[in-house]
N, C-alpha and C positions, 0 to 999 in steps of 0.2 A: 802494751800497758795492761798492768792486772786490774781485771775487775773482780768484786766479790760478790759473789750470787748465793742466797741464804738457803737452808734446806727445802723452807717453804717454795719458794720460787721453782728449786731443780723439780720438787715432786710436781709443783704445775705446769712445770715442762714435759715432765715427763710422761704426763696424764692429759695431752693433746689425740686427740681423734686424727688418726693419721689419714685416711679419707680424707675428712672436711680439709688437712693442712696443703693433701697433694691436690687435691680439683682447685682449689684458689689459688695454686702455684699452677694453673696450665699443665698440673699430668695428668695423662689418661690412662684411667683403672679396667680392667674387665675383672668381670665376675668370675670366682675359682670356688664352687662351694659355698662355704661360708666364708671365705674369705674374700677379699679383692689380690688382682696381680698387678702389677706393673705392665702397661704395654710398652714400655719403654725396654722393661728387663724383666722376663718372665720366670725369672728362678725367682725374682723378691715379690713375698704374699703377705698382704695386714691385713689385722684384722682389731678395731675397736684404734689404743695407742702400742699396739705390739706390731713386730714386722720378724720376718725368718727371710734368709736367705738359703735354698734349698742347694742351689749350687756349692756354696763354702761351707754350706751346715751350719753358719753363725744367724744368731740373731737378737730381740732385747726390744726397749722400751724405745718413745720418743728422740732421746737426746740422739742416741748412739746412732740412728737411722737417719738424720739431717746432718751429723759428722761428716756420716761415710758420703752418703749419698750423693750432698753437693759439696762435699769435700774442703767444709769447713774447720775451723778451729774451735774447743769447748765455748767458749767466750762469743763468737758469732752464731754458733747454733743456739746456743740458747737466748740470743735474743732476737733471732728468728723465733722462734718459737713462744716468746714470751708478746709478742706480738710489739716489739718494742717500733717497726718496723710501719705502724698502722696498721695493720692487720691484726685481729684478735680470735683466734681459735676457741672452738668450743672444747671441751675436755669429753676421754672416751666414757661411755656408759658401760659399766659391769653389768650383764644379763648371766643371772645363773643358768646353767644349759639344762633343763632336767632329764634327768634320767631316763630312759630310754629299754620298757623289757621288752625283750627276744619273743619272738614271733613269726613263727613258718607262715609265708602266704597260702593259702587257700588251695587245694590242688584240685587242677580241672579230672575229670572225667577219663582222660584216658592222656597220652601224651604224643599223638599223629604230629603237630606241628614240629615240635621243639624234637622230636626224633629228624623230620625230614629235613630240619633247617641244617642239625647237626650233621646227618651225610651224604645230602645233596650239596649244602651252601657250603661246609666248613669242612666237607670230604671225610669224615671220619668212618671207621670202619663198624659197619652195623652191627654185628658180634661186640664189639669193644661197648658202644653207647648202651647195648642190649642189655649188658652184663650189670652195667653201672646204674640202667631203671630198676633190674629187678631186686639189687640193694637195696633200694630204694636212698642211693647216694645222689640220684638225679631225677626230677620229675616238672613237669608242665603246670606255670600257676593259674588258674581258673580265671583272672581278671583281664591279666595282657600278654598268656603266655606266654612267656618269658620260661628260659630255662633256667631252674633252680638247681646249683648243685649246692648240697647239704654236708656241712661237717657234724662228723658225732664223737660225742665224748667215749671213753672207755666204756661206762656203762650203758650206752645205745642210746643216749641222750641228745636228740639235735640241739646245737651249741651254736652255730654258724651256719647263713648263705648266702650266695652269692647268685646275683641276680642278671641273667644275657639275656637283651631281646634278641627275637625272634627277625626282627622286622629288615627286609634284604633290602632297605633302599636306605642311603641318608646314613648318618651314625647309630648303631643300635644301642640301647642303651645298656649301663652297668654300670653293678654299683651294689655294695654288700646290702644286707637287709641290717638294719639298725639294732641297735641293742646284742648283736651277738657276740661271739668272745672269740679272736683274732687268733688264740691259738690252737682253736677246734676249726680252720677251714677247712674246708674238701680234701679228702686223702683218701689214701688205701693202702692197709699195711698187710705185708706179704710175710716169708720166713726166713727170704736169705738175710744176709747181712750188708744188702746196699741201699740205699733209700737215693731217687731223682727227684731233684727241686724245681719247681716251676712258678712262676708267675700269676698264669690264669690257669681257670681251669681245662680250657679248651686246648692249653699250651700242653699241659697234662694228656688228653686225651690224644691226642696228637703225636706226641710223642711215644705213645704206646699201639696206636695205631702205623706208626713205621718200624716202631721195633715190639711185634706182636710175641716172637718166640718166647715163652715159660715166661711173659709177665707178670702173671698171675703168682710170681714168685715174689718180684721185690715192693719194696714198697716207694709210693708216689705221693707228695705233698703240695698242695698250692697256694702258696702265699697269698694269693688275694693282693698284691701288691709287690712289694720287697723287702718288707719289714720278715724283723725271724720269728716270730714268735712262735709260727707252728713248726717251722722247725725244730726248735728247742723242745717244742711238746712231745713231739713223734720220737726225739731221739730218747726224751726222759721216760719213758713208756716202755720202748722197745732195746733193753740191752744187749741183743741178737746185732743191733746195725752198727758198722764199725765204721762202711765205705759212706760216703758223702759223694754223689755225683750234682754239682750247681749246672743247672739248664737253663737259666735265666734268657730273658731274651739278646739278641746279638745288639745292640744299640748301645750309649754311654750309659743310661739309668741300668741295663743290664749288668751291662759290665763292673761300672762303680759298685752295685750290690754283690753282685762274685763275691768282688774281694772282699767287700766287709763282713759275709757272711761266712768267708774263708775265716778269717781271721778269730771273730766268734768262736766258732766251732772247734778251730786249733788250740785257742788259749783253754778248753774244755776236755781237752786230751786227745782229739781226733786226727789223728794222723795220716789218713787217707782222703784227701779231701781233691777231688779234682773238678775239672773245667768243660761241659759238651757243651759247646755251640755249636747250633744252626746254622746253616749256610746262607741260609736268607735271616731277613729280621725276627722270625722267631717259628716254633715247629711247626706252626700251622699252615706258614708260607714255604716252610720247607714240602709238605705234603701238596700244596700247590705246585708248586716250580715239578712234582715229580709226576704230576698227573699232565704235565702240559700247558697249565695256567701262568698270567703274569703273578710274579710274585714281589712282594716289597723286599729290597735290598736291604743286607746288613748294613749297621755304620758304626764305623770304628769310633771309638771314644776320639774328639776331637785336641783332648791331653794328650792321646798317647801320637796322633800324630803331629802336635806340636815337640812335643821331644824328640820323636824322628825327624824332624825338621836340624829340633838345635843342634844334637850329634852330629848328624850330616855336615853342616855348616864348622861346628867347631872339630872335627875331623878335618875339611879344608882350611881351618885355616894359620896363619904360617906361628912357627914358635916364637918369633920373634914379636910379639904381638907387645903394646906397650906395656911396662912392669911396672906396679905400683909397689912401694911400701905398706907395710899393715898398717901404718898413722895413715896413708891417703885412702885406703881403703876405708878404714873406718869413719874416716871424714864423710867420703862419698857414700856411704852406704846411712851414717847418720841424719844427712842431708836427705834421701830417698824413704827413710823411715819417717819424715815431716808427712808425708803426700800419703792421702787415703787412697786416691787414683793418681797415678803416673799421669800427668800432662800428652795429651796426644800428640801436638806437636814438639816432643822431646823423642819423640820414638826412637829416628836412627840412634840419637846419643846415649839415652840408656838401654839400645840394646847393644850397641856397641862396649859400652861398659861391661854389662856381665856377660856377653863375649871373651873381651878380657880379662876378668875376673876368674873365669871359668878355667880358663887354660891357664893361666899362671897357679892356679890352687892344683889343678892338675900335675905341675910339672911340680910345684912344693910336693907333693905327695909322693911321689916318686923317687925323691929326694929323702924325702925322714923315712921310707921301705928301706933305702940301698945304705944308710945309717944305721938301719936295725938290725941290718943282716938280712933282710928276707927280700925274696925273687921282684927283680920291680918290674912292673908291667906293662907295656906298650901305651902309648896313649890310645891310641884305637882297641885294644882290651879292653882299658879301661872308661871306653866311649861303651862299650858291646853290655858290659855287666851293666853301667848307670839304664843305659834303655831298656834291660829286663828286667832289672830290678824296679822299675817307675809304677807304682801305683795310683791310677787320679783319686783314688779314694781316698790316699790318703795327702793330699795336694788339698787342705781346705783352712780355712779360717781365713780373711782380712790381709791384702797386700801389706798393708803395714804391720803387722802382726808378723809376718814372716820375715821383714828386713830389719823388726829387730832381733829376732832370733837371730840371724845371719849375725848382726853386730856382737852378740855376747858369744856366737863361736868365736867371733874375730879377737875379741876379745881375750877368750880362752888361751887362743895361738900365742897373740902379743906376751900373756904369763909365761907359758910353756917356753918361747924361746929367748925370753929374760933371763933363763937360768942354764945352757946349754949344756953342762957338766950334767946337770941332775933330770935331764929331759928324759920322756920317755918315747922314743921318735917311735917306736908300736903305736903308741896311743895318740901319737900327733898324726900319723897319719891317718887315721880312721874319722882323726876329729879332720881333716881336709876332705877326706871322703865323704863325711857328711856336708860337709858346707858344697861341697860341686852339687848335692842332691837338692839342698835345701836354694841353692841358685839358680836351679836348672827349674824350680819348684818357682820361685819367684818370677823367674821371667817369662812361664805360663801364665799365670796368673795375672801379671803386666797384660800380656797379649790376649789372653782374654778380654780384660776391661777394654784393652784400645778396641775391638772388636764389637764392642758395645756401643764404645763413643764416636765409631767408626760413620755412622749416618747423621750425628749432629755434626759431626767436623765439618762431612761434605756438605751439608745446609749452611753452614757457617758461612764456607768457602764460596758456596755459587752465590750466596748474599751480598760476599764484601765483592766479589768479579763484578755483578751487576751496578753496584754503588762508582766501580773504577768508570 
């Protein structure tokens, strides 16, 4: 049934305190900064009536985050929201943030602690940290010594710092100094033509401390995060660096930023652009592990072994798998495009779907090649290129977001081979090639979410056993 909901109404839905609406639905928040997270799902952070989902990179006002969330229709969420329901929400408060000027803290006296933390706690090589006091790129702040290391602009101007405690017990603390400018962080630029990207700054240190030879040649940059910004700085400055080495740490945030900072750089003309990782979770624990310490373990982006999984699977399994029509396809794919979250308990059958999905688009594709004349390629080939080719970086936005893209390739095909005389089986296949990516892309993202919904199902579950 249509309802009609007036502008006025959408904006006072939309200007609900997302706080106040999740603690009176029974969710539980922690504190991230200025924001709150979900304990439920720690990639999704609000703050005020705004929400970001850090994992898909989507995010937006009131409405769009009780859609998704509890997997409503425009029509129920907004009268969720409108507190049609008995409940009546407060609306968020706009607090202007002020401005915030840069400010070096205070430097202690001399720098004993925050040198011994550096190459007793963190093993770095006392030449290296030596080199980097008498810059005065790094020094000890007078209040909680903490190690500051300092970014400076072209003209010697400190712009940036980033603040490590000292303290060996418990988490130390970090965290930039306020008010500074994200593309002056901590660096050192040398004369060759490669520049190493890093993280932290200690990831930095670290990394020059195991590969000491002619350091003092290239140059070294620290994100302060994963954001580019000093990247971009250091390379507009320096038109001697050609090579891009990304060092990022070994973990999925690592990884995910690789590529996107790959990508960045490429669309900028950079053609050298490659991948060090660490052996352990990042250089500092590689410097451990070599001294004989435990050290923290890498971890592989859990995308990329969810698509070693799917390959695997759809490498076993047989050709014969059922065939659909492009009308059934896009029936069922239409149907699947309804659902913000995939139903938990639908799992086997939609993952059995783009299973079959998968290899029938596989085996069309090989099909409109040996049409065009060109070399067709194994399906295990063409298992091998989809998993090299798999970026999770670029795996993001909104389950349903992607099934309908999926529908307007399907789409595309149904034209394409309406008119078979005037087809262009080159470009049909490419357009198949994409749709196995962009399914292969869907049905991560499925399994992520079930992954999420994975510890309510089993509460569900021992709830209704108990009631039996």
């Amino acid at each position: 049934m249509f309802i009609y909901f007036t502008e006025e109404q959408k904006q006072r839905a939309n200007a609900v305190d997302l706080e106040d609406f999740l603690l009176r639905n029974n969710e539980k928040l922690m504190r991230s900064g200025r924001e709150k997270r979900l304990a439920s799902d720690h990639s999704i952070t609000i703050r005020g009536n705004e929400w970001y989902d850090h994992a898909s990179r989507e995010g937006g006002l009131a409405i769009d985050f009780v859609k998704r969330f509890y997997n409503l229709g425009f029509p129920e969420a907004m009268s969720m929201l409108l507190g049609e329901e008995g409940e009546v929400y407060r609306a968020a408060e706009r607090k202007p943030e002020p401005e915030k000027t840069f400010e070096l803290p205070e430097a202690n006296h001399d720098t004993r602690r925050v040198f011994a933390y550096l190459t007793k706690t963190r093993l770095l090589d006392p030449d290296v940290v030596s080199e980097f006091i008498k810059a005065k790129l790094l020094y000890e702040d007078a209040q909680f010594h903490n190690a500051v290391f300092v970014g400076f602009d072209s003209e010697g101007t400190a712009r940036h710092a980033h603040k490590r405690g000292t303290c060996t017990r418990g988490n130390p603390f970090k965290g930039n100094v306020e008010g500074g400018d994200p593309r002056y962080s901590f660096h050192y630029t040398g004369q060759s033509d490669t520049v190493y990207v890093f993280e932290a700054p200690i990831d930095l240190l670290s990394f020059i401390t195991l590969y000491r030879k002619e350091w003092k040649r290239h140059s070294y940059v620290s994100l302060c995060g994963v954001a580019e910004h000093a990247l971009l700085q250091i390379l507009s400055e320096n038109a001697n660096i050609k090579r891009i080495a990304l060092c990022l740490d070994h973990d999925a945030a690592g990884i995910e930023a690789a590529g996107r900072l790959s990508e960045t750089v490429e669309k900028l003309g950079y053609q050298e652009v490659f991948l060090i990782q660490s052996r352990y979770k990042d250089w500092n624990e590689d410097r451990k592990a070599g001294r004989g310490i435990s050290a923290a373990p890498a971890k592989e982006h859990p995308q990329i072994r969810y698509c070693s999984s799917i390959c695997s699977q759809l490498a076993g399994r047989s050709e014969e798998s059922a065939a659909y029509s492009t009308d059934e396809l896009l029936e069922q794919v239409s149907e699947l495009a309804r659902y913000h979250i995939f139903p938990f308990d639908e799992k086997k059958t939609i993952t059995d779907f783009f299973q079959n999905m998968i290899c029938q688009l596989l085996t069309l594709r090989q099909k409109a090649l040996g049409q065009s004349g060109k070399p067709v390629p194994t399906k295990i080939r063409m298992l091998k290129e989809l998993y090299m080719g798999y970026h999770p970086h670029q795996n993001t936005g909104s389950l349903q977001n992607k099934m309908r893209e999926i529908k307007k390739l399907l789409q595309t095909v149904n034209t394409q081979s309406a008119a078979p005389g005037r087809c262009d089986y080159q470009e049909l296949s490419e357009i198949y090639k994409t749709l196995v990516l962009e399914c292969v892309r869907a049905e991560i993202l499925a399994e992520i979410s079930w992954q999420k919904q994975m510890p309510q199902a089993m509460e569900t579950e021992a709830a209704a056993q108990k009631m039996m």
